[in-house]
C-alpha positions as CSV (number, residue, x, y, z in Angstrom):
1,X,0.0,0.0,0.0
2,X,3.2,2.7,0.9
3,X,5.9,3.3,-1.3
4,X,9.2,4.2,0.1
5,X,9.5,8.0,0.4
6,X,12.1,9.4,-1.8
7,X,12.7,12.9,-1.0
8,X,14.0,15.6,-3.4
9,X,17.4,16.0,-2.9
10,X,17.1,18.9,-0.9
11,X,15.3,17.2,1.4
12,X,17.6,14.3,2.1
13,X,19.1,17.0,4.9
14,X,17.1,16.3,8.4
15,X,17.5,20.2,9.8
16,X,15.9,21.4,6.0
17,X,13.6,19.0,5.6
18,X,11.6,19.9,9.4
19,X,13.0,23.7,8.5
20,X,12.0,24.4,5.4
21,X,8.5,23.5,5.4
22,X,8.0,25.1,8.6
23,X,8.9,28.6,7.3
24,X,8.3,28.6,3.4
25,X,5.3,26.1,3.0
26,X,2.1,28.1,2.0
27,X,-1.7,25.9,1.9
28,X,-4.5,27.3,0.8
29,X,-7.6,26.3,2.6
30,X,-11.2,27.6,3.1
31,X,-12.1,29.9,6.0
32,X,-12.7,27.6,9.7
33,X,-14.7,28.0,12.4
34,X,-13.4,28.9,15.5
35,X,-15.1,27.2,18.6
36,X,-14.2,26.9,22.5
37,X,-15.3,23.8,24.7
38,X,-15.2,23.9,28.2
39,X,-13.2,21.4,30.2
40,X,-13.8,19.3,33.1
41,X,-11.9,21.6,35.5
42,X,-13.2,25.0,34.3
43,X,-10.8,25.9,31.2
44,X,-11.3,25.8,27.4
45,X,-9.6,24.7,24.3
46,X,-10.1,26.3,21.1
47,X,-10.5,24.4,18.1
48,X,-10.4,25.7,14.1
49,X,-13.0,23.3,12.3
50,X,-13.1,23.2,8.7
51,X,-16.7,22.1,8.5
52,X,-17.8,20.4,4.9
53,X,-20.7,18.6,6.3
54,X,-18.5,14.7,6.0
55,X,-19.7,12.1,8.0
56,X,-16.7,11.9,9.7
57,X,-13.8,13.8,10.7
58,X,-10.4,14.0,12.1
59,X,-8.5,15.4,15.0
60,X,-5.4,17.3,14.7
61,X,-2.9,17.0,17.0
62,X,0.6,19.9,16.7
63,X,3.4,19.6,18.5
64,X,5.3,21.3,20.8
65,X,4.4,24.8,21.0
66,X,2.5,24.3,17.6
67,X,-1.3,25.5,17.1
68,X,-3.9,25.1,14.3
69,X,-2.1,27.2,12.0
70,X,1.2,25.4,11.9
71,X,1.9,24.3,8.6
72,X,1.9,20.5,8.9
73,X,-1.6,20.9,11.0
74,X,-2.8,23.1,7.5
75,X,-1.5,20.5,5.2
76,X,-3.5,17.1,6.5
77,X,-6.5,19.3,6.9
78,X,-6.7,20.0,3.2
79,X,-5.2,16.6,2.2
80,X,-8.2,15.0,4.8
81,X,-11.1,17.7,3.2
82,X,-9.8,15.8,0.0
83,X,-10.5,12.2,1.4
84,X,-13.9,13.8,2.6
85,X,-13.1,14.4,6.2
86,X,-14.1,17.4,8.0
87,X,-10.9,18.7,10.2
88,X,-10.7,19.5,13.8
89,X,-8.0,21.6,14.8
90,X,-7.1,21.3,18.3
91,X,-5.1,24.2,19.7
92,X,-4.1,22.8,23.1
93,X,-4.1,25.0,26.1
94,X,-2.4,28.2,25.9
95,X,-1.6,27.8,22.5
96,X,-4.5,29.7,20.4
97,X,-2.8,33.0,20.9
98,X,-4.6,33.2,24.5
99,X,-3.6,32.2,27.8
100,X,-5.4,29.4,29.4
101,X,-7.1,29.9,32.6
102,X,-5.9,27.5,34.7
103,X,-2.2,26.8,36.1
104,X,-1.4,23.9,34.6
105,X,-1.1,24.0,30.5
106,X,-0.9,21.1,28.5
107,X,1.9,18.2,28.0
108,X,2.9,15.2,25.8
109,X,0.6,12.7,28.2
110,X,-2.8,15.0,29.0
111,X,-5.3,12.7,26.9
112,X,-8.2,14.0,29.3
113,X,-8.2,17.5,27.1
114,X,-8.7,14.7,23.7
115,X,-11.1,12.9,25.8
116,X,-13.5,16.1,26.2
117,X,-12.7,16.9,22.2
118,X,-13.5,13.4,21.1
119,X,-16.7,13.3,23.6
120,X,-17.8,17.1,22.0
121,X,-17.9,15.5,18.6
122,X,-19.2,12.2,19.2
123,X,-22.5,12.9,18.7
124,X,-21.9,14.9,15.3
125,X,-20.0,12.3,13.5
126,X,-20.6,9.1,12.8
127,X,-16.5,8.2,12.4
128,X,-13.7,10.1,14.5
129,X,-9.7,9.9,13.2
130,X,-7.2,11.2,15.8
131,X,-3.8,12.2,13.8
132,X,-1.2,13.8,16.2
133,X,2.0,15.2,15.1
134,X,5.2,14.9,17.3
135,X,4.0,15.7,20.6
136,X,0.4,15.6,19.6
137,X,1.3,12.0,17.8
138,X,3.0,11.2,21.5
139,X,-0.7,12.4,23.1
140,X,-3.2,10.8,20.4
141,X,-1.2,7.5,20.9
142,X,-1.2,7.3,24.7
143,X,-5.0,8.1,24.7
144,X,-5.7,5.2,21.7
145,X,-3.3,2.6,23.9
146,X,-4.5,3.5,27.7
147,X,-8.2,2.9,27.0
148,X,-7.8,-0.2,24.5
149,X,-10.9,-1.7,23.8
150,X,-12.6,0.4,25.9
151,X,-12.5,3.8,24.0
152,X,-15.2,5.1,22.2
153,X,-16.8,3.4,19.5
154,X,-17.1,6.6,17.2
155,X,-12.7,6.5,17.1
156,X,-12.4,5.0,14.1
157,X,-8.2,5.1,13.7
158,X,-5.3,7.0,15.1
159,X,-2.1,8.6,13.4
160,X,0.8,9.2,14.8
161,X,3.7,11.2,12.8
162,X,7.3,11.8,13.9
163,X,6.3,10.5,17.7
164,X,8.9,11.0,20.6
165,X,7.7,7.3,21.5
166,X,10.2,7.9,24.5
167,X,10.3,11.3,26.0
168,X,13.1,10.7,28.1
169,X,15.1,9.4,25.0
170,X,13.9,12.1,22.8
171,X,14.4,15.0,25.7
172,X,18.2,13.6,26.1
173,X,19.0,13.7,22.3
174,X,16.8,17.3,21.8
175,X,19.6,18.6,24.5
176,X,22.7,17.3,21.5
177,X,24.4,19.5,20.1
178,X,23.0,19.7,16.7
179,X,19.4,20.2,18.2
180,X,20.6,23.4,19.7
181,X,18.5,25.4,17.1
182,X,15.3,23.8,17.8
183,X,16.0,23.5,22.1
184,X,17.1,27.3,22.0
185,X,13.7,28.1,20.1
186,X,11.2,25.8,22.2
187,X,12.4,27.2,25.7
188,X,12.1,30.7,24.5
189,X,8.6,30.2,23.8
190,X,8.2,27.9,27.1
191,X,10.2,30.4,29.5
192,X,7.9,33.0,28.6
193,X,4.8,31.4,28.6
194,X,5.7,29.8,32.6
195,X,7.0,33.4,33.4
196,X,3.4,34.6,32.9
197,X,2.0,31.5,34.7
198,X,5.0,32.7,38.1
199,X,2.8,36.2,37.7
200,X,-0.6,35.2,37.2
201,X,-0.3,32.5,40.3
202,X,2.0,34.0,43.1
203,X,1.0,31.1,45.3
204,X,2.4,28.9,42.6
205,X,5.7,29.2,44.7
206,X,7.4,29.9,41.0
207,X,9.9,32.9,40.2
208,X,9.7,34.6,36.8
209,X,13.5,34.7,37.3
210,X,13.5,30.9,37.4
211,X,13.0,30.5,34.0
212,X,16.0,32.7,32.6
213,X,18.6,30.1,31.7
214,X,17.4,26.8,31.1
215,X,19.8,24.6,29.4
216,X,17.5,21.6,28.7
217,X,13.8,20.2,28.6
218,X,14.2,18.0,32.1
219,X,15.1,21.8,33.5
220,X,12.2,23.2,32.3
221,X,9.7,20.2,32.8
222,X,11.3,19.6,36.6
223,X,10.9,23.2,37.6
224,X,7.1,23.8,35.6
225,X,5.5,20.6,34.0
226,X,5.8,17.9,36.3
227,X,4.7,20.0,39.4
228,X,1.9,21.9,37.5
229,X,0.6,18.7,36.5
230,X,0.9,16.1,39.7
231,X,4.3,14.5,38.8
232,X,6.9,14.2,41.2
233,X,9.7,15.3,38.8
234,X,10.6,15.1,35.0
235,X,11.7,11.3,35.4
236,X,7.9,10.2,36.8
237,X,6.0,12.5,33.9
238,X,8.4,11.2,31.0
239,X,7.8,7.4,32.2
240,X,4.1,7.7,32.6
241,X,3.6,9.7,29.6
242,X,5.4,7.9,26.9
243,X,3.3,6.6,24.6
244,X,5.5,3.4,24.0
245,X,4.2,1.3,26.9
246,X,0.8,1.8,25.5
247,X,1.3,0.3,21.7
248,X,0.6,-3.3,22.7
249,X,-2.6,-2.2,24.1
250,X,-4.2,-0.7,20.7
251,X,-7.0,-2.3,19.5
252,X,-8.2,-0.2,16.5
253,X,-6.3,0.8,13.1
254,X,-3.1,2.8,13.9
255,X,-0.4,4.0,11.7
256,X,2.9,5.5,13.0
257,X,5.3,7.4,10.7
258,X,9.1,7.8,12.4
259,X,11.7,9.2,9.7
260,X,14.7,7.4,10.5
261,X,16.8,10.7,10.4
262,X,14.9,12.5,12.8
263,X,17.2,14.5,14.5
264,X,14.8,14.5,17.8
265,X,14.4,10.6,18.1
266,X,16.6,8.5,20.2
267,X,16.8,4.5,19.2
268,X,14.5,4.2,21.8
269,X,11.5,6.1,20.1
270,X,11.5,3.5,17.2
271,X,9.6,0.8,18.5
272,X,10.4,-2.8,17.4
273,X,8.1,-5.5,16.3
274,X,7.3,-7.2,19.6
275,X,6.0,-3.7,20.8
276,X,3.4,-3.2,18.4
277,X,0.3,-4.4,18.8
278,X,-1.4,-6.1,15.2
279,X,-3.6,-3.2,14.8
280,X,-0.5,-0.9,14.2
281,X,1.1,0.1,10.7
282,X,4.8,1.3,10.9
283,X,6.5,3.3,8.6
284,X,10.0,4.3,9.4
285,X,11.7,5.6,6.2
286,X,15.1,6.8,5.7
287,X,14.4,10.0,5.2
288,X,11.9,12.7,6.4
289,X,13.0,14.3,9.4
290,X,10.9,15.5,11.7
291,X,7.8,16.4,10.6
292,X,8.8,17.0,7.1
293,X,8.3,14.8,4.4
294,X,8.1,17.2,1.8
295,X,6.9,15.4,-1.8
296,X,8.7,18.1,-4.1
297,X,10.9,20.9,-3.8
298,X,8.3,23.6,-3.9
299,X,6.0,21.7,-1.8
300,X,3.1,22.8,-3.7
301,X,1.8,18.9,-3.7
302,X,0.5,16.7,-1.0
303,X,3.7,16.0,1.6
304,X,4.3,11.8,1.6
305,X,3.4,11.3,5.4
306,X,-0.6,13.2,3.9
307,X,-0.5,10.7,1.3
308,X,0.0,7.7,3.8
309,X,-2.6,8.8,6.1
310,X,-5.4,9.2,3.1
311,X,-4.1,5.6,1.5
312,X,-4.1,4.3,5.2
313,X,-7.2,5.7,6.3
314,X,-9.2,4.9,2.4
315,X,-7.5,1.3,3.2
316,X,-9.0,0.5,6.9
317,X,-12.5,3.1,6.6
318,X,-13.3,3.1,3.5
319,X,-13.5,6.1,1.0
């Protein structure tokens, strides 16, 4: 059903293929809907819905410090309007270009915030897709694996694509030096964001000065993401929150998509056949990158990981 992806040469480079597409790729697509749902503990998530009236319809999952307008998120939404999908854009807390309410934010292992998306749209559609991208793939895979036969009927498939299977692992080789870029860029946007939450909750305990110089994610995630979220430290939220421990327990069509030069995968986030359950498809090319995938230099056509999902999703649903 997959071909090999053969990238242009361009894109054979890991850093330009995730780079490139990031800051040059332009998709066209018609105007959404912006909703908010309320959560179980008094916050909200804003979604972007491209509504076409479909039967069914996917969840999109972005990544770290991604939102509904990042590129990849874009690019599946026309590619799945195409395969006659509606698409749900999940922008998960505190990243819609407003603050979210609460203390705590969102992370690689908070499925409850999917739970109250999928339960919002249950009753709209007869078929739900969850397709999550890095640490949205990390997210939509926990949730699929941790409630096994037992989640909702109206789930149809999941997608995971360029999945930190192993946070610790991928936290470790994110701190490398040729992922300095990238790290330098993600706790910018983190510091800031946790500086506001050291204002906004004084009896948080937290220091805006805290958060000045960071060297690495298990800094960050010690001093804000584990606490804000119940974990004792960075080591306890990466082990319960790694999606990997949950594969064998996935009951329902699920394809995974892990470039083999990924510059922020360690060995440990490609999963080897005795960890997969039979329900799961995986694709681990040679080339890609992380979250790039790019089908032709101007990237004007369908990227190969959209391709896969609409093959893999006409394959197991139907068209």
């Amino acid at each position: 059903m997959f071909s090999d992806y053969k990238p242009p040469l361009l894109y054979k480079n890991a850093h330009l293929a995730a780079i490139l597409p990031n800051q040059l790729r332009k998709t066209s697509l018609p105007k959404s809907n912006r909703i908010s749902i309320t959560t179980a503990d008094d916050d909200f998530l804003d979604l972007d819905v491209y509504r076409q009236n479909h039967k069914r319809a996917v969840i999109l999952v972005h990544g770290l410090e991604g939102s509904s307008q990042s590129t990849y998120i874009k690019g599946m939404a026309k590619q799945m309007l195409e395969a006659n999908f509606d698409a749900i854009c999940l922008n998960m807390r505190g990243c819609s270009g407003r603050p979210n309410k609460q203390f705590c934010a969102y992370h690689s292992g908070k499925t409850e915030d999917l739970e109250s998306v999928v339960q919002h749209f249950s009753s709209r559609y007869a078929q739900l897709v969850l397709i999550g991208f890095s640490l949205g793939g990390n997210l939509v895979l926990k949730y699929t694996g941790e409630r096994g036969s037992s989640i909702s009927k109206k789930v149809s498939a999941t997608i995971g694509i360029s999945v930190p299977l192993d946070l610790a692992g991928s936290c470790d080789t994110l701190s490398l030096s040729h992922n300095k870029l990238y790290l330098t860029r993600f706790l910018r946007q983190l510091s800031k964001k946790a500086k506001q939450k050291a204002i906004d909750f004084p009896d948080s305990g937290l220091q805006p000065e805290q958060f000045e110089h960071l060297k690495d994610f298990r800094a960050f995630d010690n001093l804000y993401t584990a606490p804000a979220h119940g974990f004792a430290d960075a080591n306890e939220y990466y082990a319960k929150c790694s999606a990997k421990q949950f594969l064998k327990n996935i009951h329902i069509p699920t394809l995974i998509i892990n470039a083999k030069n990924d510059t922020f995968l360690s060995e440990s986030c490609y999963p080897k056949p005795a960890e997969l359950s039979e329900s799961i498809t995986y694709l681990a090319p040679n080339y890609g990158g992380h979250v790039g995938f790019a089908s032709n230099i101007w990237m004007n056509r369908p990227f190969w990981s959209e391709q896969c999902s609409a093959k893999f999703l006409t394959k197991t649903l139907g068209s």
